[in-house]
C-alpha positions in Angstrom: 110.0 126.8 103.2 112.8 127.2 100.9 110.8 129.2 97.3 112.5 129.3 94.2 111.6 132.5 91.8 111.7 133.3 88.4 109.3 136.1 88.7 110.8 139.8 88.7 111.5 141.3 92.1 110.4 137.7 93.3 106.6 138.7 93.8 105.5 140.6 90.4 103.7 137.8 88.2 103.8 139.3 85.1 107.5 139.5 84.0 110.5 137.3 83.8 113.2 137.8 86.2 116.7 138.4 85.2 117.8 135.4 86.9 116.3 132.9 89.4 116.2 133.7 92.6 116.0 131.6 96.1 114.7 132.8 99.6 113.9 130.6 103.1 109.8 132.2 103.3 107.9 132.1 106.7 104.6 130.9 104.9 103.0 132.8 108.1 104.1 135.9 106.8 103.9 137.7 103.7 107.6 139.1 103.0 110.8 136.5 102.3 112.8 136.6 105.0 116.5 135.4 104.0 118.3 134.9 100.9 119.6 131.6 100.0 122.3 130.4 97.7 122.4 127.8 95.1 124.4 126.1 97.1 122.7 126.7 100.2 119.5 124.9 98.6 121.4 121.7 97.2 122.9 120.9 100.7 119.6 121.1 102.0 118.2 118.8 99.5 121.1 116.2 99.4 120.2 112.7 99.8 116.5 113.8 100.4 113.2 113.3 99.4 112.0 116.0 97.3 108.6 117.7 96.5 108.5 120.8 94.3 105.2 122.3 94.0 104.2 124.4 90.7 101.5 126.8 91.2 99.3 127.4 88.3 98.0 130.8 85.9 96.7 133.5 87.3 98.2 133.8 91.2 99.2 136.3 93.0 102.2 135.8 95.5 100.2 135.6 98.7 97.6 133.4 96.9 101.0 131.1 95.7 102.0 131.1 99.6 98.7 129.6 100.7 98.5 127.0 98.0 102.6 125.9 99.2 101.0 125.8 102.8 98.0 123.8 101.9 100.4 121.0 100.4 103.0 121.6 103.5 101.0 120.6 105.8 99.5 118.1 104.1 102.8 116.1 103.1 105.3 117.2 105.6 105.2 114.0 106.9 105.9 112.0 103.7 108.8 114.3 102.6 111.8 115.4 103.8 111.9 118.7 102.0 109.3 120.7 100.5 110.2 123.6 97.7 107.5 126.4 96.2 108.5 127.7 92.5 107.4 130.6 91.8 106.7 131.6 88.1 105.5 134.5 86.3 102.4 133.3 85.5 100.3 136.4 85.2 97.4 137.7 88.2 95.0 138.7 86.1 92.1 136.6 84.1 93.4 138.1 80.8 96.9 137.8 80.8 96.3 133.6 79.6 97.9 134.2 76.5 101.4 136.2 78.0 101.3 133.4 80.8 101.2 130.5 78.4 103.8 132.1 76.1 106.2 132.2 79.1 106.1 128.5 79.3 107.6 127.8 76.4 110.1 129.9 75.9 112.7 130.7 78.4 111.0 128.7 81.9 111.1 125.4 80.5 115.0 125.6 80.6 115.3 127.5 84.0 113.2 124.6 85.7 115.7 122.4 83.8 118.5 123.6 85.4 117.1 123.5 88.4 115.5 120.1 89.0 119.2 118.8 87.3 120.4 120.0 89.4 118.2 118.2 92.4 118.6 115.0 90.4 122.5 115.1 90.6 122.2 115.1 94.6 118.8 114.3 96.1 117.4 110.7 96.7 114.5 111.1 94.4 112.5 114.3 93.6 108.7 114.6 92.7 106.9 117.6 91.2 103.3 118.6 92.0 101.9 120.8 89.7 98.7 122.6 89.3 97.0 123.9 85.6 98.9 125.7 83.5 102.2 125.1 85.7 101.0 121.3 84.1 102.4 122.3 81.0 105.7 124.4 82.3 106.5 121.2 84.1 105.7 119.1 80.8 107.9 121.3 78.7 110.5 120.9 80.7 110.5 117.4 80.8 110.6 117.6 77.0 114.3 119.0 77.2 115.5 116.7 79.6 118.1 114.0 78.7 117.5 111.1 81.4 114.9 111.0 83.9 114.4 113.8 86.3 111.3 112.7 87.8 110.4 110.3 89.9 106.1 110.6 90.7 104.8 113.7 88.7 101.5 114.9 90.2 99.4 116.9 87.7 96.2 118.2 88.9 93.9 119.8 86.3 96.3 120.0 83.9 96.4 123.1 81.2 96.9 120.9 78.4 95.1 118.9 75.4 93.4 115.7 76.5 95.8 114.3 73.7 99.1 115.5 74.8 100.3 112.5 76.9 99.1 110.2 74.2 102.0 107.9 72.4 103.5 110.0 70.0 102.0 113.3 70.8 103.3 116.4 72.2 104.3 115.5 75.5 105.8 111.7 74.7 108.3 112.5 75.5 107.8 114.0 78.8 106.4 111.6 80.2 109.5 109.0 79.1 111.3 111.0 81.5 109.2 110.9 85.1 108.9 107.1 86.4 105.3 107.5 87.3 102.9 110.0 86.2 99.6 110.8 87.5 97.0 112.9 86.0 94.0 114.6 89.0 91.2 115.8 86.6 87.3 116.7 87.9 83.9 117.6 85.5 83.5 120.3 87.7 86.4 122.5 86.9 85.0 125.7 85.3 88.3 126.8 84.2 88.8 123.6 82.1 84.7 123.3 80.9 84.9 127.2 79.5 88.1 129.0 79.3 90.5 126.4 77.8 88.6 125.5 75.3 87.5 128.8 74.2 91.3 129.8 74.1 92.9 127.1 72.9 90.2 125.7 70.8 90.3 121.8 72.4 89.4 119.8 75.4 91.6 119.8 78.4 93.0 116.6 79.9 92.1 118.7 83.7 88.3 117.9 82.5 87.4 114.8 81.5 91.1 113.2 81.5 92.7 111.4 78.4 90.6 111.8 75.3 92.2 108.3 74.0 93.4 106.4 77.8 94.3 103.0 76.0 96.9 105.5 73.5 98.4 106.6 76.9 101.6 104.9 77.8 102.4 102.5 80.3 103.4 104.7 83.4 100.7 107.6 83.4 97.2 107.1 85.5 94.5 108.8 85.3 92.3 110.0 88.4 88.4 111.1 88.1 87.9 113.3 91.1 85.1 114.2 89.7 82.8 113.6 93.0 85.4 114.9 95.2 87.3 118.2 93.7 83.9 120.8 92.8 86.2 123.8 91.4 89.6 124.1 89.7 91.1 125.3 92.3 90.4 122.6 94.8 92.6 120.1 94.7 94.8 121.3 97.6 91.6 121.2 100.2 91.0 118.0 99.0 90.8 115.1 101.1 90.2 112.5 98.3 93.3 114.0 96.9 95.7 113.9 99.3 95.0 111.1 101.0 95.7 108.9 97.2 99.2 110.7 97.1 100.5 109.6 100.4 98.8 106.1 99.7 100.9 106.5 96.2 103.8 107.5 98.5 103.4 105.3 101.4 103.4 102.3 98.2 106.8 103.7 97.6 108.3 104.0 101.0 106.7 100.8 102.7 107.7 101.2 106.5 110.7 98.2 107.7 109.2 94.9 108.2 110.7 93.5 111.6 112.0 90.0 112.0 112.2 87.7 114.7 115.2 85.6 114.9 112.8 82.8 116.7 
C-alpha cells in the first residue's frame, strides 16, 4: 500500500516532518520497504478510484498499519487504489492538545497539496477518516478552492456537534466534498468523556449533529449506536462497512446488458 507521511522519520508521532514523505509499505511487515516519488504516486493514481484513509489521535505507526489493513481488505474490491496518511498525531493519551494544534496549523495545507494534487489526475477520490483526523481532513477542506472530494467518510469525528451546521465552522468544508457522511455511536468513551472535558462541548462522534435540520443538504448522519461499542471500532465493523460499499456500489451501479431482441 502506497503511505504518505508527514510524521518525522515517517514513524515518530509527535513531530512534524520537514517535508512529506511517500513509501510502497508491506502492511505484513513493520518497516517501509521502498521509497516512492511524487511522481511515482500520481501515475499510480491516474484515472483511478481513490480512497485515502486518515487515522485518528493517539496511534502509533504499527497501530496506523493495522487500521489501513482493516479498511484494505475491507474495500479493495470497491477501489482501485487505496492510500494510508500518516500524521503526527501524538501516541500518548496526553499529548491531545499538541495533536490538535497540529491540525491547524501547517497539516491542513500539506493534505491540500496533496489531495490537489489527486484531483488534477484521478477519477474521483474519497477520504475516510477516523476522530481527530475528522477535523485535519475538515480543515483542509476549509482551504480548498473547488471540490476535492467526492464521498467523505467521517467516523467518530473530533469535532463539535455544531461544526457542519450552515454557517458554522466547517461550512465550508463540507461545500467542497459532494457527499459527506458522518459514522457516530453512544458508546464511544472517547467522545462521552474526553472531548468534552477538553474542549468543553459535545462531539458530533457521540450523539451526531446537535441541530440535523441546520445541516446542509449533502451531509448524512449514521447512528451506529447498536453496532460500533468503542471508539475505535468502526474498522471491525460489519454494520459499517457493509453501508460504505452499499454507498459505493449506489455510485458505481454494475452495466446493465441489453438484448437487441
Amino acid at each position: 500500500m502506497p503511505v504518505i507521511s508527514d510524521r518525522e522519520n515517517f514513524q515518530f508521532g509527535d513531530a512534524i516532518s520537514e517535508q512529506t514523505h511517500i513509501k510502497m509499505v508491506d502492511l505484513n511487515r513493520i518497516e517501509p520497504t521502498k521509497r516512492m516519488t511524487v511522481r511515482d504516486l500520481l501515475s499510480s493514481v491516474t484515472d483511478k478510484n481513490v480512497l485515502l484513509v486518515v487515522h485518528g489521535y493517539n496511534m502509533t505507526y504499527s497501530h496506523a498499519l493495522d487500521q489501513f489493513t482493516h479498511y484494505q481488505a475491507s474495500f479493495e474490491k470497491k477501489y482501485d487504489i487505496i492510500i494510508g496518511y500518516l500524521w503526527p498525531g501524538g501516541n500518548q493519551w496526553w499529548e491531545y492538545r499538541h495533536a490538535r494544534r497540529r491540525t491547524l496549523d501547517e497539516l491542513p495545507y500539506r493534505l491540500l497539496s496533496t489531495m490537489s494534487q489527486f484531483k488534477a489526475v484521478s477519477k474521483n477520490v474519497d477520504v475516510l477518516a477516523h476522530s481527530m483526523g475528522c477535523r485535519l481532513t475538515l480543515e483542509m477542506l476549509n482551504l480548498a478552492r473547488i471540490p476535492l472530494i467526492r464521498n467523505l467518510f467521517l467516523t467518530a469525528p473530533a469535532v463539535s456537534n455544531t461544526a457542519l451546521q450552515l454557517g458554522q465552522r466547517y461550512h465550508e468544508a463540507v461545500r467542497n466534498s459532494k457527499h459527506v457522511y458522518v459514522f457516530h455511536s453512544e458508546n464511544d468513551e472517547v467522545a462521552s468523556y474526553a472531548f468534552p472535558i477538553v474542549e468543553g462541548e459535545k462531539t458530533l462522534g457521540l450523539y451526531g449533529a446537535k441541530h440535523p435540520d441546520l445541516l446542509p443538504y449533502n451531509v448524512t448522519v449514521i447512528d451506529c449506536s447498536h453496532y460500533v461499542d468503542s471508539h475505535s471500532g468502526y474498522s471491525s465493523a460489519i454494520f459499517f462497512q457493509s453501508y460504505v460499499k452499499k454507498i459505493l456500489k449506489a455510485h458505481n451501479p454494475k452495466p446493465q446488458l441489453f438484448s437487441s431482441k
